[in-house]
VMD Tcl script that builds the backbone (N, CA, C; Angstrom):
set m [mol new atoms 414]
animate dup $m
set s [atomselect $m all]
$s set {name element resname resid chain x y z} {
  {N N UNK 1 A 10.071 6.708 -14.316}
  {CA C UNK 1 A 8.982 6.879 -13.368}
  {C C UNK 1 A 7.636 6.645 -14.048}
  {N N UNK 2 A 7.655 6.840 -14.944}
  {CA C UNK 2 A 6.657 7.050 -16.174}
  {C C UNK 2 A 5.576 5.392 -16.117}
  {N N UNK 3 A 7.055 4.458 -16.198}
  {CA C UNK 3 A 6.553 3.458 -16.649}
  {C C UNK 3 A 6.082 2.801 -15.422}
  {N N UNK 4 A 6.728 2.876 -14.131}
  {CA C UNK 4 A 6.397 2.518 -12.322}
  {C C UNK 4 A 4.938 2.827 -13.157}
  {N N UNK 5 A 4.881 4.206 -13.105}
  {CA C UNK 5 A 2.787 4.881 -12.504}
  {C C UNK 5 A 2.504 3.535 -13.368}
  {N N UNK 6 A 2.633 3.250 -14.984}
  {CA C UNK 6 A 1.583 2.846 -16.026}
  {C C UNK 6 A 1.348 1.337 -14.928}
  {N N UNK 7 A 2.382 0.446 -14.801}
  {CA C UNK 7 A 2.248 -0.574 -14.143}
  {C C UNK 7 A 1.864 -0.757 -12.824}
  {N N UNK 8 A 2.251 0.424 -12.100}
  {CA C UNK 8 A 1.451 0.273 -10.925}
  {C C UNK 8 A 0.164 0.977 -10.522}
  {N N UNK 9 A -0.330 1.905 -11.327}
  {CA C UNK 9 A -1.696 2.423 -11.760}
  {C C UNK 9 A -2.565 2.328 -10.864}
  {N N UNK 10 A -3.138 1.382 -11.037}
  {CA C UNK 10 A -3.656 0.613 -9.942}
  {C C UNK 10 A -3.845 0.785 -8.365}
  {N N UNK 11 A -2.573 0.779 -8.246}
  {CA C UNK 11 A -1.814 0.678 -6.392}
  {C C UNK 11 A -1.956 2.033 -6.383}
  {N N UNK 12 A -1.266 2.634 -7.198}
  {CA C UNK 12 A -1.364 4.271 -6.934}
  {C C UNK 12 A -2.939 5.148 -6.709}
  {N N UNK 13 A -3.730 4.332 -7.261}
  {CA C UNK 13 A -5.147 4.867 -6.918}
  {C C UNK 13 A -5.623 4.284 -5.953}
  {N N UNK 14 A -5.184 3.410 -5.400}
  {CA C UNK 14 A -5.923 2.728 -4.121}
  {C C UNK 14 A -5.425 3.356 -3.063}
  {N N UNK 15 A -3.736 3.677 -3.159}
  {CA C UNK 15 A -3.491 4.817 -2.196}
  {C C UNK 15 A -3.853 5.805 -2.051}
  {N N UNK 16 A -3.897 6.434 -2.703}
  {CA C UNK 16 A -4.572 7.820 -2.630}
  {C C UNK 16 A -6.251 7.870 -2.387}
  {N N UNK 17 A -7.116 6.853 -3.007}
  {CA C UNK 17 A -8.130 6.750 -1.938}
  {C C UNK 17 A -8.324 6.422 -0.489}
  {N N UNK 18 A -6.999 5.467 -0.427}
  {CA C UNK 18 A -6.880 5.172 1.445}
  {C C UNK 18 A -6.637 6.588 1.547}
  {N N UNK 19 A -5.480 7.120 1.373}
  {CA C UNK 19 A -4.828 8.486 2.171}
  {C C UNK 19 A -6.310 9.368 2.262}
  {N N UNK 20 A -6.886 9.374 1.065}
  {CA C UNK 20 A -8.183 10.183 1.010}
  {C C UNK 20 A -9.118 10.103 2.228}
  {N N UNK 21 A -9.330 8.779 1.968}
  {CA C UNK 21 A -10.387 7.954 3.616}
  {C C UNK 21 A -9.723 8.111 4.608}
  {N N UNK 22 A -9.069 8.031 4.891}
  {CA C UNK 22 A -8.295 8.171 5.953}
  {C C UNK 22 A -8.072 9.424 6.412}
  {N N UNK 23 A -7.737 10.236 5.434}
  {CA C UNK 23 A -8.002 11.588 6.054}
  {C C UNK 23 A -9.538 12.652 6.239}
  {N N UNK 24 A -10.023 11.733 5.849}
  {CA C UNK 24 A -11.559 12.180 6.129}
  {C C UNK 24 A -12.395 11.692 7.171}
  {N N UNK 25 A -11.739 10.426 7.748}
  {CA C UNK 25 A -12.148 9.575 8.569}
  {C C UNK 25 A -11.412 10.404 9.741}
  {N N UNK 26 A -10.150 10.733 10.024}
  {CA C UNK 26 A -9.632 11.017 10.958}
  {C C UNK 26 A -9.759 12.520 11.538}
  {N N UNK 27 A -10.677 13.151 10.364}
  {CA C UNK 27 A -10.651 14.788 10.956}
  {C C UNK 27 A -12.038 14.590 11.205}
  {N N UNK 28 A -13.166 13.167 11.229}
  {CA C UNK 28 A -14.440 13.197 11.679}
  {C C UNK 28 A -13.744 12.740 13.310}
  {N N UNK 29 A -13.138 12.169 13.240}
  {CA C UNK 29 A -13.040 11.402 14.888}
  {C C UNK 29 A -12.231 12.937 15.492}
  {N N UNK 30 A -11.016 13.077 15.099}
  {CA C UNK 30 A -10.532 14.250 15.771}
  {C C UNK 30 A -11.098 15.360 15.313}
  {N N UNK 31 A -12.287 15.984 15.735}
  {CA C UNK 31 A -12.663 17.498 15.049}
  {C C UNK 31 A -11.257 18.060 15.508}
  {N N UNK 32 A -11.384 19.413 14.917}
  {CA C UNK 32 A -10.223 20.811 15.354}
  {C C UNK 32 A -10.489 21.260 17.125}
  {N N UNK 33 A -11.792 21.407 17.297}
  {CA C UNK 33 A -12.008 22.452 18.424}
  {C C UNK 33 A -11.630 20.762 19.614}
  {N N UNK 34 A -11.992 19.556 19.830}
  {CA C UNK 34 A -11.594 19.138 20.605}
  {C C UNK 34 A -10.556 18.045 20.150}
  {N N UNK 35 A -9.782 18.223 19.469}
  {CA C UNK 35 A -9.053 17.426 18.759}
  {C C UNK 35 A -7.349 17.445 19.757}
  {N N UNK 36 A -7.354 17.755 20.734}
  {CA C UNK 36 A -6.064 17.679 21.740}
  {C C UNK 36 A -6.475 16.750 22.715}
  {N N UNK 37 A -8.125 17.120 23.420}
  {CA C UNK 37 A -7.945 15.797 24.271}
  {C C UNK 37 A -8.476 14.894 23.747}
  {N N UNK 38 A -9.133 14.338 22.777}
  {CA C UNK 38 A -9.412 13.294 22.032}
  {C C UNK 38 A -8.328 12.465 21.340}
  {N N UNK 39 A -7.426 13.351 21.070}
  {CA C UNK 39 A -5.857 12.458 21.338}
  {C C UNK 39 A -5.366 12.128 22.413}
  {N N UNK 40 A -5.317 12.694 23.460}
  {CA C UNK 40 A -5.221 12.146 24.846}
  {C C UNK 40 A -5.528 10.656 25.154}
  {N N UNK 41 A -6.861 10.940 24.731}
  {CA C UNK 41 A -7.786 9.923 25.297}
  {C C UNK 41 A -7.339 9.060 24.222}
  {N N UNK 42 A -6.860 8.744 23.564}
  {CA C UNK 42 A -6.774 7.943 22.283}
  {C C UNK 42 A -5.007 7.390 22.727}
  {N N UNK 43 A -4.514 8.314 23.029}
  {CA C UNK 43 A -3.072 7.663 23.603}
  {C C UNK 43 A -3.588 6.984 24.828}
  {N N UNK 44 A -3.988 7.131 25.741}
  {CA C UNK 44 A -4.116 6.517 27.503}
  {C C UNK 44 A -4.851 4.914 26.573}
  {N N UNK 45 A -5.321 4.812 25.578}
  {CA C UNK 45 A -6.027 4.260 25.501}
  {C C UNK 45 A -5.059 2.938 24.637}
  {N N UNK 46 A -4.022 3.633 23.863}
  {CA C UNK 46 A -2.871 2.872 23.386}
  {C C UNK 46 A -2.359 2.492 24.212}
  {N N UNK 47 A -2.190 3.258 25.399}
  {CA C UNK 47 A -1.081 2.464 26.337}
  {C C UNK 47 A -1.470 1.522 26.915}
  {N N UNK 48 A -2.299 1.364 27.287}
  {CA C UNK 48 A -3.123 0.484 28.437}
  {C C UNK 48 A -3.514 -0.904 27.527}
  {N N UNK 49 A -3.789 -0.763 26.581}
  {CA C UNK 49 A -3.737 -1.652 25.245}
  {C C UNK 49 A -2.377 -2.442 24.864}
  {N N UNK 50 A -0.920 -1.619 25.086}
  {CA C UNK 50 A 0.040 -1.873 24.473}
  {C C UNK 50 A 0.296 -3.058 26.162}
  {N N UNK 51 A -0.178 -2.060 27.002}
  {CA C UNK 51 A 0.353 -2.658 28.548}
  {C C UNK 51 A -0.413 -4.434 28.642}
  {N N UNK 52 A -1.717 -4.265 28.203}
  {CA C UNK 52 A -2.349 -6.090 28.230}
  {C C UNK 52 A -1.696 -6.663 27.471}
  {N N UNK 53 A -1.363 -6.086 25.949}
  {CA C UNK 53 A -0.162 -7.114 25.325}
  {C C UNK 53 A 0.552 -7.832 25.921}
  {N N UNK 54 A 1.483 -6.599 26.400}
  {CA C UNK 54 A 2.796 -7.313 27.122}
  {C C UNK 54 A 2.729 -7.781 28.360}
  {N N UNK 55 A 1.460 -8.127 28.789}
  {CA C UNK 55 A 1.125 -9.233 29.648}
  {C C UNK 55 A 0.744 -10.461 29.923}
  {N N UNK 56 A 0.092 -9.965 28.805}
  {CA C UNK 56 A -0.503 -11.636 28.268}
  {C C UNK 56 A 0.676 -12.198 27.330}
  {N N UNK 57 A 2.079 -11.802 26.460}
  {CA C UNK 57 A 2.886 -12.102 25.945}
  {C C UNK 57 A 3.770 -12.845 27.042}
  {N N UNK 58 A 4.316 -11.973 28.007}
  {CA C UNK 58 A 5.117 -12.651 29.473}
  {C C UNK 58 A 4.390 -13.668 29.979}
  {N N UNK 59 A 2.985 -13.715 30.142}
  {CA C UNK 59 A 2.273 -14.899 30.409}
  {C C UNK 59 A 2.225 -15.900 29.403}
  {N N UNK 60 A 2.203 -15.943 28.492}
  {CA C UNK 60 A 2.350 -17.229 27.228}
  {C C UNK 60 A 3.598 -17.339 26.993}
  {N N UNK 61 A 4.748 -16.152 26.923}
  {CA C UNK 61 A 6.313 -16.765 27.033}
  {C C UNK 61 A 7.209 -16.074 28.447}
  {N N UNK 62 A 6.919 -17.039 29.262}
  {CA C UNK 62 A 7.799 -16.623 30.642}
  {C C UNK 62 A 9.190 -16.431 30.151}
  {N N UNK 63 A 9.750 -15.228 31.072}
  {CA C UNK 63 A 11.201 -15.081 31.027}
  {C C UNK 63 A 12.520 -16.006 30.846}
  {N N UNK 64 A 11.898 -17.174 31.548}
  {CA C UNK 64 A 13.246 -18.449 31.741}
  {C C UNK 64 A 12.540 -19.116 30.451}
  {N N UNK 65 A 11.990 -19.063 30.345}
  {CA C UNK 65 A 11.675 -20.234 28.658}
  {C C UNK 65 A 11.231 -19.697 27.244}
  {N N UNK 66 A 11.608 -18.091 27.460}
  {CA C UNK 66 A 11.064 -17.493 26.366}
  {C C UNK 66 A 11.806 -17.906 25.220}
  {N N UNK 67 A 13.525 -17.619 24.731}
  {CA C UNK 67 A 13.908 -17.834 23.959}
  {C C UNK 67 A 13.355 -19.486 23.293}
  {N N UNK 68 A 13.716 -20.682 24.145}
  {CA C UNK 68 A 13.289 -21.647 23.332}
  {C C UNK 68 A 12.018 -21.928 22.813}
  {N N UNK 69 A 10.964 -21.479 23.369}
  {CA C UNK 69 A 9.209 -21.107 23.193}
  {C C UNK 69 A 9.360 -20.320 21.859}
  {N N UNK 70 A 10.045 -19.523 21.523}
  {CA C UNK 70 A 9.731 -18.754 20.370}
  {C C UNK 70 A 10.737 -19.063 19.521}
  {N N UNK 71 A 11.874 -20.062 19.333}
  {CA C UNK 71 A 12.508 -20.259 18.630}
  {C C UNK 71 A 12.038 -22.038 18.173}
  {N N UNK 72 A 11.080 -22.412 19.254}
  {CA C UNK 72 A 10.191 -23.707 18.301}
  {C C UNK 72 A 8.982 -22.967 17.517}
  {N N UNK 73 A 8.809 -21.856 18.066}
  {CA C UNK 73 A 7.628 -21.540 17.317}
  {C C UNK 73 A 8.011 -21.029 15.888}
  {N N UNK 74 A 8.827 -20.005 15.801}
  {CA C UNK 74 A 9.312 -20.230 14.486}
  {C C UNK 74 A 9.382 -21.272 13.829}
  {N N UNK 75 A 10.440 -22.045 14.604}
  {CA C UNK 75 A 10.909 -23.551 13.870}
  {C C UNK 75 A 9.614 -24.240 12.831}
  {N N UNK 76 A 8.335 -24.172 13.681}
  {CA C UNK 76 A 7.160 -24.967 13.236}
  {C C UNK 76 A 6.634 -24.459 12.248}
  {N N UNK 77 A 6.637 -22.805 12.492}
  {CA C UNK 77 A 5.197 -22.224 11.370}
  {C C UNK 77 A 6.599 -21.150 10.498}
  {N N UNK 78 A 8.169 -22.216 10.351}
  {CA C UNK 78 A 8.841 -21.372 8.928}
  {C C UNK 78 A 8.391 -22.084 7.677}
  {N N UNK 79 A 7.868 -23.389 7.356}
  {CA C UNK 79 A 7.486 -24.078 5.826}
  {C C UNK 79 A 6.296 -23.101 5.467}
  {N N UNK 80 A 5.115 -23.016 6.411}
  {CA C UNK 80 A 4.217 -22.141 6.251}
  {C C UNK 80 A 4.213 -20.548 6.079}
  {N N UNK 81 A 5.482 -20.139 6.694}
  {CA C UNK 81 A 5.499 -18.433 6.333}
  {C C UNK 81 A 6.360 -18.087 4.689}
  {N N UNK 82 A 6.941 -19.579 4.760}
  {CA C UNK 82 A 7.958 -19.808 3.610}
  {C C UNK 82 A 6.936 -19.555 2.158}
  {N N UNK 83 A 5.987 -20.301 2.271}
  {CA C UNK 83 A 4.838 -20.632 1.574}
  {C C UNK 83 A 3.751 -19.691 1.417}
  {N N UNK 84 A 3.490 -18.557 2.328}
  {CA C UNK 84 A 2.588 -17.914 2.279}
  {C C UNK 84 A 3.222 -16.346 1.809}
  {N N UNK 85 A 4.871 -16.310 1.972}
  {CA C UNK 85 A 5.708 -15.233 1.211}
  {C C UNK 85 A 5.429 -15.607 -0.139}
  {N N UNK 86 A 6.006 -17.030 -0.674}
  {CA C UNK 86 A 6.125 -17.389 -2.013}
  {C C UNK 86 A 4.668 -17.271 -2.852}
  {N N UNK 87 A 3.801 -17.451 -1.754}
  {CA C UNK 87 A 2.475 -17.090 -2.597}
  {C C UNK 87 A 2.385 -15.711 -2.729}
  {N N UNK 88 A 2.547 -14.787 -1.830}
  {CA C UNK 88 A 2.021 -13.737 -1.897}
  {C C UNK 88 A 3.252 -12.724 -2.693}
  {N N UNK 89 A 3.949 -13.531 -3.044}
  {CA C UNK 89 A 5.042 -12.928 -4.717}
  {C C UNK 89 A 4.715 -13.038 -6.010}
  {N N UNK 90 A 3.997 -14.548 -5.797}
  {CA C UNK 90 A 3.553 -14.914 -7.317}
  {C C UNK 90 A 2.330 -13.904 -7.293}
  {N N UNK 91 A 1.349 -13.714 -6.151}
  {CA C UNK 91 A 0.335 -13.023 -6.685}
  {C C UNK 91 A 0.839 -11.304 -7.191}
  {N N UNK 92 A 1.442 -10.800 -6.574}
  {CA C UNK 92 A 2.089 -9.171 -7.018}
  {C C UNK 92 A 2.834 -9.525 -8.224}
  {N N UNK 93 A 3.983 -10.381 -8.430}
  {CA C UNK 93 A 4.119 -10.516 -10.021}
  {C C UNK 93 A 3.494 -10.878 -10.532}
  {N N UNK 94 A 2.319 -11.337 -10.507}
  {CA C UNK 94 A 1.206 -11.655 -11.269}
  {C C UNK 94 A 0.401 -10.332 -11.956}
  {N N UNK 95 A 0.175 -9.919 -10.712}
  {CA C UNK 95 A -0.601 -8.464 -10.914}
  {C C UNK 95 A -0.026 -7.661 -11.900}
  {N N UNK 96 A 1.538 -7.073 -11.559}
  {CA C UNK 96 A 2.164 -6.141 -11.887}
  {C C UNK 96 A 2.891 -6.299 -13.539}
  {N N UNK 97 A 2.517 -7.644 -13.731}
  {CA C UNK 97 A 2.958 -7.874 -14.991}
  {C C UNK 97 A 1.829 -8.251 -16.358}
  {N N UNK 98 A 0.843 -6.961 -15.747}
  {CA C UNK 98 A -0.276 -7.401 -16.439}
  {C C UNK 98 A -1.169 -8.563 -16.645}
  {N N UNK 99 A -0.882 -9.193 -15.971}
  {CA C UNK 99 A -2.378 -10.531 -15.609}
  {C C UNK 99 A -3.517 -9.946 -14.479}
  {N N UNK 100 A -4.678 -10.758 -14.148}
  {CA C UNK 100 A -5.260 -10.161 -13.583}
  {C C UNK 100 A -5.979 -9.428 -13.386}
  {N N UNK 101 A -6.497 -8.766 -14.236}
  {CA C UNK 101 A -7.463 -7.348 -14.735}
  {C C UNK 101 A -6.526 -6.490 -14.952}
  {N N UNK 102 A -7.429 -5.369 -15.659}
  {CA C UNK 102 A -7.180 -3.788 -16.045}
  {C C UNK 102 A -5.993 -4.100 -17.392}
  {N N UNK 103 A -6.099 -2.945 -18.143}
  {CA C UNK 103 A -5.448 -2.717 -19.115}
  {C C UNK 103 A -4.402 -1.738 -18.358}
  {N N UNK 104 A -3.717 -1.617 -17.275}
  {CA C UNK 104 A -2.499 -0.891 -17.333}
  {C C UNK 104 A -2.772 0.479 -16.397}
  {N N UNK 105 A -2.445 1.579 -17.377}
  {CA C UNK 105 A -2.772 2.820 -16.842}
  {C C UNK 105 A -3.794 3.276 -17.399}
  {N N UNK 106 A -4.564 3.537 -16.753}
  {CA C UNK 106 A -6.078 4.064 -16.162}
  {C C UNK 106 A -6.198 5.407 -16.069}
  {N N UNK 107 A -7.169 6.226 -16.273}
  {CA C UNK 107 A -7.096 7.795 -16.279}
  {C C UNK 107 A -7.963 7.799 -14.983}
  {N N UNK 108 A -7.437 8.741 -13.982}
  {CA C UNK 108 A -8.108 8.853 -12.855}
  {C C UNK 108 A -8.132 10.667 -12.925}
  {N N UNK 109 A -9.056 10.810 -11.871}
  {CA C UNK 109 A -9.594 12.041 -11.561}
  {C C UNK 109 A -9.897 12.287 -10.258}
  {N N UNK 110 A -9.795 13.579 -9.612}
  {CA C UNK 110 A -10.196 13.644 -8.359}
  {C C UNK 110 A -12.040 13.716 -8.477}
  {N N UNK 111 A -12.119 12.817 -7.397}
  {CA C UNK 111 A -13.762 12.639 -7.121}
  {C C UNK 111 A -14.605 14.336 -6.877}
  {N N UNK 112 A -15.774 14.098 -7.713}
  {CA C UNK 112 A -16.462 15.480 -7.069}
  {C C UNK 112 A -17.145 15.620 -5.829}
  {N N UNK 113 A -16.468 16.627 -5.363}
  {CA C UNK 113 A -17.550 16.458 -3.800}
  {C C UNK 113 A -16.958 15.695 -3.009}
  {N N UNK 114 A -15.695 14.780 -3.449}
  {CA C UNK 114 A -15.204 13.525 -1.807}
  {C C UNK 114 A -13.620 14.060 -2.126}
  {N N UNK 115 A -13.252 13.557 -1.116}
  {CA C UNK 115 A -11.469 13.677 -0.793}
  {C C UNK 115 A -11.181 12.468 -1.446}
  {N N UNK 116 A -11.036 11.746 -2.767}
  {CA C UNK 116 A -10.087 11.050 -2.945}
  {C C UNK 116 A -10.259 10.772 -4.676}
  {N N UNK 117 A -9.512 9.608 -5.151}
  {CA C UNK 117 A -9.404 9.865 -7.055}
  {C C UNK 117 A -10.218 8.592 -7.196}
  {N N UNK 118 A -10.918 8.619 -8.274}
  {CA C UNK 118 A -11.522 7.849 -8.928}
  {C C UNK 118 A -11.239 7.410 -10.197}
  {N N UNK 119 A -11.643 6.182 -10.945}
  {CA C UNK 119 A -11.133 5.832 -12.479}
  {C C UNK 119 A -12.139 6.894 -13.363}
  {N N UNK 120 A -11.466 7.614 -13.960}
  {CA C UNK 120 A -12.372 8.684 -14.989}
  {C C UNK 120 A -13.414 7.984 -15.758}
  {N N UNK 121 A -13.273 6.595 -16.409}
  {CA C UNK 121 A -13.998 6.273 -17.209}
  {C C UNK 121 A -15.592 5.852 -16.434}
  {N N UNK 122 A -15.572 5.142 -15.068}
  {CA C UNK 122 A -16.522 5.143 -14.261}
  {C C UNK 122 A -17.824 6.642 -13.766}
  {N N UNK 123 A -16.699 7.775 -14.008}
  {CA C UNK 123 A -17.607 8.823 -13.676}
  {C C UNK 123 A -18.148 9.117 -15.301}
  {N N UNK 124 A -17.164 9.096 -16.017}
  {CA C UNK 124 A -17.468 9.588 -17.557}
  {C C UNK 124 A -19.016 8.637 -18.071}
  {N N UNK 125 A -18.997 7.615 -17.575}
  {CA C UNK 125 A -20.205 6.692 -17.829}
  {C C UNK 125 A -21.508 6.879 -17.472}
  {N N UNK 126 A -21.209 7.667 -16.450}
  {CA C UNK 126 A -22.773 7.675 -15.753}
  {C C UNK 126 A -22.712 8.964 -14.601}
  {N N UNK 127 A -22.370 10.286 -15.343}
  {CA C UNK 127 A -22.354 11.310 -14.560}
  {C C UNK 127 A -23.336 11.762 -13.068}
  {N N UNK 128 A -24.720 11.477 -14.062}
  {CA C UNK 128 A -25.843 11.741 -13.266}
  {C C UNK 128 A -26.144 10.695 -12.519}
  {N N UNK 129 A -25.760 9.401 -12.511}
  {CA C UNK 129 A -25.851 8.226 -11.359}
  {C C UNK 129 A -24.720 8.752 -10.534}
  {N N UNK 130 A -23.818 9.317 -10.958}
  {CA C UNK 130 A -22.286 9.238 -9.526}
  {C C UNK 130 A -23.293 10.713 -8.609}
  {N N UNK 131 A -23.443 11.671 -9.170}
  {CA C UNK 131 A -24.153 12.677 -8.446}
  {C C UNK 131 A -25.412 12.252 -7.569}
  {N N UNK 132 A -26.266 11.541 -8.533}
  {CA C UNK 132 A -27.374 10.969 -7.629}
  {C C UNK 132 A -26.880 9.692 -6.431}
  {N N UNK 133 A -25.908 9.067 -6.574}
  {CA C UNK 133 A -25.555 7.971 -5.608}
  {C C UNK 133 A -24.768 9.290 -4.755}
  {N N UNK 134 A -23.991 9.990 -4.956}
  {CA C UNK 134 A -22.972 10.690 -3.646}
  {C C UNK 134 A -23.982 11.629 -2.860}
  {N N UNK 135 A -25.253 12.421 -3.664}
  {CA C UNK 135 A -26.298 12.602 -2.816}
  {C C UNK 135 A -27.203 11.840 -1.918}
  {N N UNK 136 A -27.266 10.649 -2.554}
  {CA C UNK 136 A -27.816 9.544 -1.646}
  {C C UNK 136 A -27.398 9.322 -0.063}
  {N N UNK 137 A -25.696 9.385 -0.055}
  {CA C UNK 137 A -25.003 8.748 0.560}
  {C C UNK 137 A -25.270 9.999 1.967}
  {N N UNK 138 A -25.945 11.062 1.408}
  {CA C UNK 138 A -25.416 12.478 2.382}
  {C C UNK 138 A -26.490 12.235 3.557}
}
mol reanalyze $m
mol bondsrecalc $m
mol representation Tube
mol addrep $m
């Protein structure tokens, strides 16, 4: 497991800043005190969303011609999905095998004052700029 974190280092801090943002982002939109019907309103709002999809989908592939409509469409754009997998392999083995930036594993820290981790050596550099920029931001 040891050796996953050192090589994936990286990924592992970007998650945990999404999960971070994300959970800071989502308890600003849903406060606590109205946070039941603001989900409400947030589902009626999926559905009706999910419902134009699948209308405008039945309208671009009708029932009697759907299968062959979407089995040329594959047909056309498989060299290109073929191609844009194979790229987007070389770039993650690229990454993960040390090319690309960073030396590896990275010392991270939880941020002061925010919900998520930061690279230690960035705060260690310039203490009183990270304090004066996260006051800025308030």
């Amino acid at each position: 497991m040891e050796f996953l974190r050192e090589k994936l280092g990286g990924t592992f801090l970007a998650v945990e800043n999404l999960c971070g943002e994300a959970m800071a982002w989502l308890q600003s939109v849903f406060p606590s005190e109205t946070r039941p019907e603001k989900i409400e309103q947030w589902r009626l709002a999926v559905g009706n969303s999910s419902a134009a999809a699948l209308a405008w989908f039945a309208k671009v592939f009708p029932p009697e011609t759907r299968t062959e409509q979407i089995s040329q469409w594959f047909h056309i754009s498989k060299p290109y999905l073929t191609a844009a997998t194979a790229l987007a392999a070389l770039v993650i083995l690229y990454r993960y095998c040390g090319g690309g930036g960073g030396g590896g594993s990275e010392k991270t820290m939880k941020a002061p004052g925010r919900n998520y981790r930061m690279r230690r050596a960035d705060f260690e550099g310039d203490p009183k700029g990270y304090f004066r920029d996260s006051r800025a931001r308030k």
